[in-house]
Structures are given as structure tokens and as C-alpha cells.
Legacy VTK file of the C-alpha trace (Angstrom):
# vtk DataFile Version 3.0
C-alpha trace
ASCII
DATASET POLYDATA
POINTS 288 float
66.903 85.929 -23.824
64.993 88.840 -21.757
63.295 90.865 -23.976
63.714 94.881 -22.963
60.844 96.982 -22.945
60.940 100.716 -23.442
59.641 103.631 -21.679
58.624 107.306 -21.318
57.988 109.772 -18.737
55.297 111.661 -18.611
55.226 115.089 -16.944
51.698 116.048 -15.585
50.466 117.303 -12.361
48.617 115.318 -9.761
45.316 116.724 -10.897
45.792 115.121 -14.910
47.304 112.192 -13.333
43.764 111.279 -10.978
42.027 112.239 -14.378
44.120 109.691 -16.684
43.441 107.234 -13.911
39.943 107.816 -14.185
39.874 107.202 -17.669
42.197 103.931 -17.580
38.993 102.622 -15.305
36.761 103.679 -17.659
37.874 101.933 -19.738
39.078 99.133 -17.887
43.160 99.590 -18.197
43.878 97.801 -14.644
47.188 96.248 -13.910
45.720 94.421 -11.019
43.055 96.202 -9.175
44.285 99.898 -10.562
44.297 101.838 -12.966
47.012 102.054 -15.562
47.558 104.906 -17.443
50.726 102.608 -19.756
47.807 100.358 -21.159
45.784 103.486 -21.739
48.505 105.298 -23.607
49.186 101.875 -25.491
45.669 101.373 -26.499
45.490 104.958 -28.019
49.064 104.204 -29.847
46.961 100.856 -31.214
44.266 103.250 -32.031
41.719 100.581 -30.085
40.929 103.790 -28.373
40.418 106.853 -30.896
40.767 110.487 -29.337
37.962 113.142 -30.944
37.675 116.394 -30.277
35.793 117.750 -27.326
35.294 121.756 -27.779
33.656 121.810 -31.698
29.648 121.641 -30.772
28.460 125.163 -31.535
26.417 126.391 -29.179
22.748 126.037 -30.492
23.494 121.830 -30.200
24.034 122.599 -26.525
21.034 124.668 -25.973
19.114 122.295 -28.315
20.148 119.501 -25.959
19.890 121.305 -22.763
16.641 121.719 -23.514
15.840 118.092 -24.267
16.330 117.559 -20.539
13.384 120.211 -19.620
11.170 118.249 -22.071
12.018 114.947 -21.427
11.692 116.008 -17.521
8.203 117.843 -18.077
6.755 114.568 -19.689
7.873 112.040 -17.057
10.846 110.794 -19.248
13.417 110.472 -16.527
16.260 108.103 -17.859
16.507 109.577 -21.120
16.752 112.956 -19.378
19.422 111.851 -17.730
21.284 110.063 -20.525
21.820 113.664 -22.222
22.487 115.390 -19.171
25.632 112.783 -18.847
26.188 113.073 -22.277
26.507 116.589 -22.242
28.688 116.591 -18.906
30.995 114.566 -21.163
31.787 117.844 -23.236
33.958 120.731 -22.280
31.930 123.773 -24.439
29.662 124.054 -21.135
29.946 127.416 -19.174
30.443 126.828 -15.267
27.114 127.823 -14.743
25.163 125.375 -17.259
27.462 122.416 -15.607
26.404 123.157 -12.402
23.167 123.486 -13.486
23.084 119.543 -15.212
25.533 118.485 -12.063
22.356 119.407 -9.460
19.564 117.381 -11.948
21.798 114.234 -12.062
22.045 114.591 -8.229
18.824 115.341 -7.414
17.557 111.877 -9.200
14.306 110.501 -8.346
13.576 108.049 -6.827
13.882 104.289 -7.709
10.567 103.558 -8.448
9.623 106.379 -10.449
12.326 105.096 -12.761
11.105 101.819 -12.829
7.461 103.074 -13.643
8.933 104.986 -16.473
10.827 101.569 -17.596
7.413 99.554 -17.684
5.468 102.385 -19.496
8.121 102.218 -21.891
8.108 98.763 -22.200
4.309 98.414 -22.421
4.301 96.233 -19.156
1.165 95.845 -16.480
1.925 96.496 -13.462
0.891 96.175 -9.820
1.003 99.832 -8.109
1.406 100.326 -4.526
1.753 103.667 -2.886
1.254 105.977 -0.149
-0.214 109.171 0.207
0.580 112.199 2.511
-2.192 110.675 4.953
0.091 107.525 4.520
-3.134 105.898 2.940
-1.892 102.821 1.236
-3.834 101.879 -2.035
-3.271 99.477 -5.005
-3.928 99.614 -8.430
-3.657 97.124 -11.054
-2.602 98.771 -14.384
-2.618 98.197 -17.849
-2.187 101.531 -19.554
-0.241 103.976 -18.267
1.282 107.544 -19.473
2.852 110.343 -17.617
1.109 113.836 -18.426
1.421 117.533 -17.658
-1.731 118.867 -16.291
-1.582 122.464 -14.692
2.101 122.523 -14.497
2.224 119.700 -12.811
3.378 115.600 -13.796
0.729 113.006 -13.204
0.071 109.417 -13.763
-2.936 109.097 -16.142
-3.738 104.908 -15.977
-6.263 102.817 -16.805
-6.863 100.156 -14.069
-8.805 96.977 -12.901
-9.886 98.882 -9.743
-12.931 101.101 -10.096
-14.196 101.767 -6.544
-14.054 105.179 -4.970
-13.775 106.573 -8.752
-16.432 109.626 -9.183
-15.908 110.160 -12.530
-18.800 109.003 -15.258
-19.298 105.650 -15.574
-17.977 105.218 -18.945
-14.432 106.381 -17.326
-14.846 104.390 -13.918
-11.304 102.843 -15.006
-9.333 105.685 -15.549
-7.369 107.090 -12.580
-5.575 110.531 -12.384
-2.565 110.078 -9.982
-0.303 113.373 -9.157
3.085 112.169 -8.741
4.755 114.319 -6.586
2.114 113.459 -4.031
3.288 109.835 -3.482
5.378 109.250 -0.813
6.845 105.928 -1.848
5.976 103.332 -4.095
6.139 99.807 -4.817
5.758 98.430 -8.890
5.732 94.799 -9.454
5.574 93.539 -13.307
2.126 91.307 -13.276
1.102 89.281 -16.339
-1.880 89.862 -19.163
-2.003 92.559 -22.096
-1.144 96.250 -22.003
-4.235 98.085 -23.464
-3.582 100.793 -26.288
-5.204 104.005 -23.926
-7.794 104.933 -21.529
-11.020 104.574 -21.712
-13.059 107.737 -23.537
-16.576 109.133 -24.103
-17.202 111.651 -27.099
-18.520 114.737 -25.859
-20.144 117.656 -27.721
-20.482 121.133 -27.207
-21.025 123.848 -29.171
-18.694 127.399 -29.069
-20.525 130.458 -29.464
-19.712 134.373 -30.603
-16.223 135.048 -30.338
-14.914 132.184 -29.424
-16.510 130.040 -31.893
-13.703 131.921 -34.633
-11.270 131.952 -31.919
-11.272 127.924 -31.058
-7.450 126.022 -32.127
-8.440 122.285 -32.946
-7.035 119.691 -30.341
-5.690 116.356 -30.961
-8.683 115.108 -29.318
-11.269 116.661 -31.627
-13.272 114.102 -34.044
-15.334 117.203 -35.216
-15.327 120.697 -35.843
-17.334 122.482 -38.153
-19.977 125.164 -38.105
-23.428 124.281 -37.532
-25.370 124.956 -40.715
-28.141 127.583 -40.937
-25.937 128.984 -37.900
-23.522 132.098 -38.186
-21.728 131.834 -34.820
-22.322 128.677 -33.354
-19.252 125.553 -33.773
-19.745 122.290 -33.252
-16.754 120.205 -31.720
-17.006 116.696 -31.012
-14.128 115.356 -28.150
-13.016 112.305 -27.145
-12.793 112.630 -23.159
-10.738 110.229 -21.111
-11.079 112.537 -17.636
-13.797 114.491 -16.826
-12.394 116.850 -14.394
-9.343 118.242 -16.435
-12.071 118.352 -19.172
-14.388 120.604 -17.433
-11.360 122.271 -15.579
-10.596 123.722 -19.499
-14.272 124.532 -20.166
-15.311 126.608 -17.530
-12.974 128.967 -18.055
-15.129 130.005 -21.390
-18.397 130.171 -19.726
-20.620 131.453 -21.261
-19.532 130.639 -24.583
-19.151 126.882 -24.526
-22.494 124.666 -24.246
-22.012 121.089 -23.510
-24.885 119.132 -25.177
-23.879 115.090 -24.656
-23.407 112.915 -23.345
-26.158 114.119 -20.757
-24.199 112.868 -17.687
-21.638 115.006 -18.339
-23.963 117.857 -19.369
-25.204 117.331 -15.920
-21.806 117.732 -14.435
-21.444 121.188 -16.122
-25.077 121.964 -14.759
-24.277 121.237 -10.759
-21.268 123.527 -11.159
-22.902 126.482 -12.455
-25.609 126.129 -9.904
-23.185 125.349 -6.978
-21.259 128.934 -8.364
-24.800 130.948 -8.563
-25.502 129.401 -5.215
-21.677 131.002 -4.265
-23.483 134.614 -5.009
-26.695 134.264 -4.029
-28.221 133.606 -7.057
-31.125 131.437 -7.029
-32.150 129.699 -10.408
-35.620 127.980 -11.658
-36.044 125.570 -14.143
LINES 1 289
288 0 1 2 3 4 5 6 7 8 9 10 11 12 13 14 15 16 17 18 19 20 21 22 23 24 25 26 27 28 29 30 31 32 33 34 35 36 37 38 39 40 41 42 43 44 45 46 47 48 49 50 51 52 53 54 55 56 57 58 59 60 61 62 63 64 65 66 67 68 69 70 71 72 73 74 75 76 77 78 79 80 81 82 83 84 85 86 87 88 89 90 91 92 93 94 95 96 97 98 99 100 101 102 103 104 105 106 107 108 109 110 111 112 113 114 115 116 117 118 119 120 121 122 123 124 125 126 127 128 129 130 131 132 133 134 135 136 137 138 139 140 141 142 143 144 145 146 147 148 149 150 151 152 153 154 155 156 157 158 159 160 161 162 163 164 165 166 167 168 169 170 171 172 173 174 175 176 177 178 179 180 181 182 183 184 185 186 187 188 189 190 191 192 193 194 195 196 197 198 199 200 201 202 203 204 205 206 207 208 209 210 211 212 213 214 215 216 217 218 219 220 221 222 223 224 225 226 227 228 229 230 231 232 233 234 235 236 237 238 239 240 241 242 243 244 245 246 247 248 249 250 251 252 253 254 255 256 257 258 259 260 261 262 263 264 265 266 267 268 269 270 271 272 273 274 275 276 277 278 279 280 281 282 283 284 285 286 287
């Protein structure tokens, strides 16, 4: 005895028809090597698929989240940028504009080894870097500490690494390399074995604010002290672990006069070559 089955029409256009389709191979409703939109239907009757509504996130969630990606972007966190972007492409609240928007940063993707550097920084995994620069300079690195930061508006690649040579910073920081991402051509990141170190390399550095800006100075992260200097009125000591020297003394000029580096003395010596080198720029000629 044949057993008969029953059946229903459905009345869509073309255009719901390719996007049922779609979701039957989602969701892997195939009667063969297609799509079936009757085992879709019949897994929704079963409820082994469960329908939720798609136009109830108020709007501040979608800023909130559209936002998220500009973060996540800004500190090198590529993949789980992209996970909300497709998450939010998912809902139908977006305005035309803010799709589009989202549709041209999942495009634009980059490229396959910044992703994986992301996954091993992540992961805590050394790595072997190999890259070329705009002179198509090749150079590896061995690295066991990495972490993607903004400097200046820009993304680099703060890492410690095995390699010193051809490093001018002090010697404390001969480890620590500054690479700006959007300067490397191509890349190639191998996993390598041994430990993943906990950060870079740092020095503690002292200086001492004066006048205005002594009242005016915000406490950083970095800061191990900050207190006035006693039998002082305008004069703050702050004590800062350094990791960089450049992006360091990049911030501190900028408040010349006002800022004093006392020690370590190499680095006060640093500060000292660039104020002559500027005085030397205007024809200023200083004696010790």
C-alpha cells in the first residue's frame, strides 16, 4: 500500500523564491545537490527551525554595534569586526545607507595574513614574521609578544622579538620593534615553538611637569608615580614605564618647556640631542 503525501502551493515571486533557496542551503535542506524549500517549510512546521523576529532592535543597539566595528577595526581586531558586521547584515532595521556602508568593510577585507596575525596574538602564539617593505626589503622577525596599537591615527605592530640588530632605540628596549602595518606589502606568519612573553620590554622614566601643566597632567595607565615634589609648589613628579622611546618623546616634546626628563640618563640624553638639533634649526648656538 502507497502511502499519499500531501501538498501546497506556494505563491511567491522569483525574487522570494532565490531567497527561500538561499536559506534551504543555509541550512542545508538539499534534495540532491539543491536546495529545497519543502524540507525547509517542514523543518519550521517541526519547529527544528524557529522563526524570530527581525525588525525589533531599537536603534541605539544598532549604533552601539555599528560602532563596535570602528573600535574593533581601530585596534587591529579584524575577525571580530567582521563577525558583527555579518551579524548586523543579518537584520532588516538597517537604512540603505548603513548596509552599504557594512557591505563595502566586509568587501574590502584584509588580507590573509593580517588575519592570521590577529589569530596568533589572540591565541598567545610565537611566531615567525616575514615581510616586505615598499623598498621590497625583506626582513624577519621572531616574535613572542605581540599587540596591535593606534599610534598617531595610525595601526601598528608593537612586538617584542629575538632580533635586535638595526634597533636604535635604548638598550634596555633593543627587543622591542614598532612595525606600521599598512606599510607591509605582504607577509608571511609561521607558528614557531617556545613561550609567549606577557609584554615588551620597559624602562621607568622620570620627569618632572612644571607651572601649568604640572595641575593640568591626566594620569596614564603607564604611570607608577605621580605626586608633587615636596617643599615644591609647581613641580610633579611622574614616574613611566616606557616600552618605545620614540612615541614616548613624540608625546613629550610637544610640552617643552614644561616637562624635564631626569632618568634614566640615556634617555635624558635623547631629549638633550633634540633640543640642540632644533636650536641648531634656528641658529641658536648653546654652551654647556
Amino acid at each position: 500500500m502507497s502511502r499519499k503525501g500531501q501538498s501546497i502551493t506556494l505563491s511567491v515571486t522569483e525574487r522570494d523564491k532565490a531567497e527561500l533557496e538561499a536559506i534551504a542551503l543555509e541550512f542545508g535542506m538539499m534534495w540532491g545537490d539543491d536546495p529545497n524549500i519543502s524540507k525547509l517549510i517542514k523543518a519550521i512546521a517541526q519547529r527544528k527551525l524557529i522563526i524570530g523576529k527581525n525588525h525589533d532592535w531599537p536603534e541605539s543597539r544598532i549604533r552601539a554595534l555599528h560602532r563596535c566595528i570602528g573600535a574593533l577595526t581601530y585596534i587591529g581586531q579584524m575577525e571580530q569586526a567582521q563577525i558583527i558586521a555579518n551579524l548586523l547584515l543579518e537584520r532588516s532595521e538597517l537604512s540603505t545607507p548603513l548596509r552599504n556602508e557594512i557591505l563595502s568593510f566586509i568587501e574590502n577585507t584584509p588580507p590573509a595574513w593580517r588575519l592570521q596575525l590577529d589569530r596568533y596574538i589572540l591565541r598567545q602564539q610565537p611566531f615567525q614574521l616575514s615581510y616586505q617593505d615598499a623598498a621590497e626589503r625583506v626582513f624577519n622577525f621572531t616574535v613572542r609578544y605581540a599587540k596591535i596599537n593606534p599610534h598617531e591615527k595610525r595601526q601598528y605592530l608593537d612586538c617584542w622579538c629575538e632580533e635586535t640588530a638595526d634597533n636604535k632605540d635604548v638598550p634596555e628596549l633593543t627587543h622591542n620593534w614598532c612595525f606600521r602595518l599598512d606599510r607591509i606589502l605582504d607577509a608571511a606568519i609561521t607558528q614557531i615553538a617556545g613561550e609567549w612573553r606577557s609584554q615588551l620590554d620597559e624602562i621607568e622614566v622620570e620627569m618632572h611637569l612644571l607651572n601649568n601643566l604640572a595641575f593640568a597632567y591626566q594620569a596614564k595607565p603607564q604611570d607608577v608615580f605621580n605626586e608633587w615634589l615636596p617643599d615644591t609648589q609647581r613641580v610633579r613628579k611622574v614616574v613611566r614605564r616606557v616600552s618605545n622611546t620614540f612615541w614616548f618623546m613624540r608625546e613629550i616634546m610637544q610640552y617643552t618647556p614644561d616637562c624635564v626628563i631626569v632618568a634614566p640618563e640615556n634617555v635624558r640624553s635623547l631629549i638633550k640631542q633634540k633640543l640642540i638639533s632644533c636650536c641648531e634649526n634656528y641658529d641658536l648656538h648653546l654652551s654647556d
